[in-house]
C-alpha positions in Angstrom: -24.9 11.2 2.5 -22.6 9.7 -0.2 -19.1 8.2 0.4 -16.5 6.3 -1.3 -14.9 4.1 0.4 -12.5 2.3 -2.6 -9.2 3.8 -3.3 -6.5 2.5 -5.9 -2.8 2.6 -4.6 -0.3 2.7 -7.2 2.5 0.8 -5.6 6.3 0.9 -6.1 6.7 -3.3 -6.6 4.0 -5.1 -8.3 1.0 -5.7 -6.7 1.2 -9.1 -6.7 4.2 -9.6 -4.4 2.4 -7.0 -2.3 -0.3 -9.0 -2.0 1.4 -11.8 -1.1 3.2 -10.1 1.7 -0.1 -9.0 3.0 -1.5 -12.7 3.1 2.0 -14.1 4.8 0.6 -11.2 7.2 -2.8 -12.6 7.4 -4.6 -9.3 6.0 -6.7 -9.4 3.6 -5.0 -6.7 0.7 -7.5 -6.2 -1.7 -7.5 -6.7 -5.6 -4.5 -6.3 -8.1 -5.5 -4.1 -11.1 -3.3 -6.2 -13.2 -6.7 -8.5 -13.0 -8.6 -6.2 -15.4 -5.8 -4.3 -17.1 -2.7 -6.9 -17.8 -0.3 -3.4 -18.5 -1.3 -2.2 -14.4 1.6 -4.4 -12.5 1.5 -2.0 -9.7 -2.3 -1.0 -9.3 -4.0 -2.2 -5.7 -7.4 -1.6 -5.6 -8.8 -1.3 -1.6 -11.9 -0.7 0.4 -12.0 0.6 3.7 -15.5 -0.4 5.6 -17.0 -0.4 9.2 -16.2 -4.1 8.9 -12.4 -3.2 9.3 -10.9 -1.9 12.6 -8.8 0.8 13.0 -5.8 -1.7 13.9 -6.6 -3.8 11.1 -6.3 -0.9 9.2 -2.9 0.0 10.9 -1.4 -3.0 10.2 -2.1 -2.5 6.4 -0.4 0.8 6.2 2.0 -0.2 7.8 2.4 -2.8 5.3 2.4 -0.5 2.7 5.2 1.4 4.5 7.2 -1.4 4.2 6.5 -3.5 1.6 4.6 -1.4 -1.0 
């Protein structure tokens, strides 16, 4: 079967102070849109794999709770 595991968050601060929450947090965030398109400030690109754990994963949304 096909899945997609990428999604794109569009955040309320930019994504580059998100990221940098994430890395003060030691996870690894994913990639700022603003890479590719200057104009997306806000845009987090992610990917979810069997390589993550469901507390890993936790501890991103809940960084996204608080932070994004």
């Amino acid at each position: 079967t096909n899945t997609f595991n990428e999604f794109v968050f569009d955040l309320n601060v930019s994504s580059s102070d998100f990221i940098k929450k994430c890395v003060e947090n030691n996870v690894a965030p994913g990639v700022s849109l603003q890479r590719f398109f200057p104009e997306d400030k806000n845009g987090l690109l992610i990917a979810v794999t069997e390589k993550k754990s469901r507390e890993d994963i936790d501890v991103f949304v809940d960084l996204l709770k608080r932070f994004g």
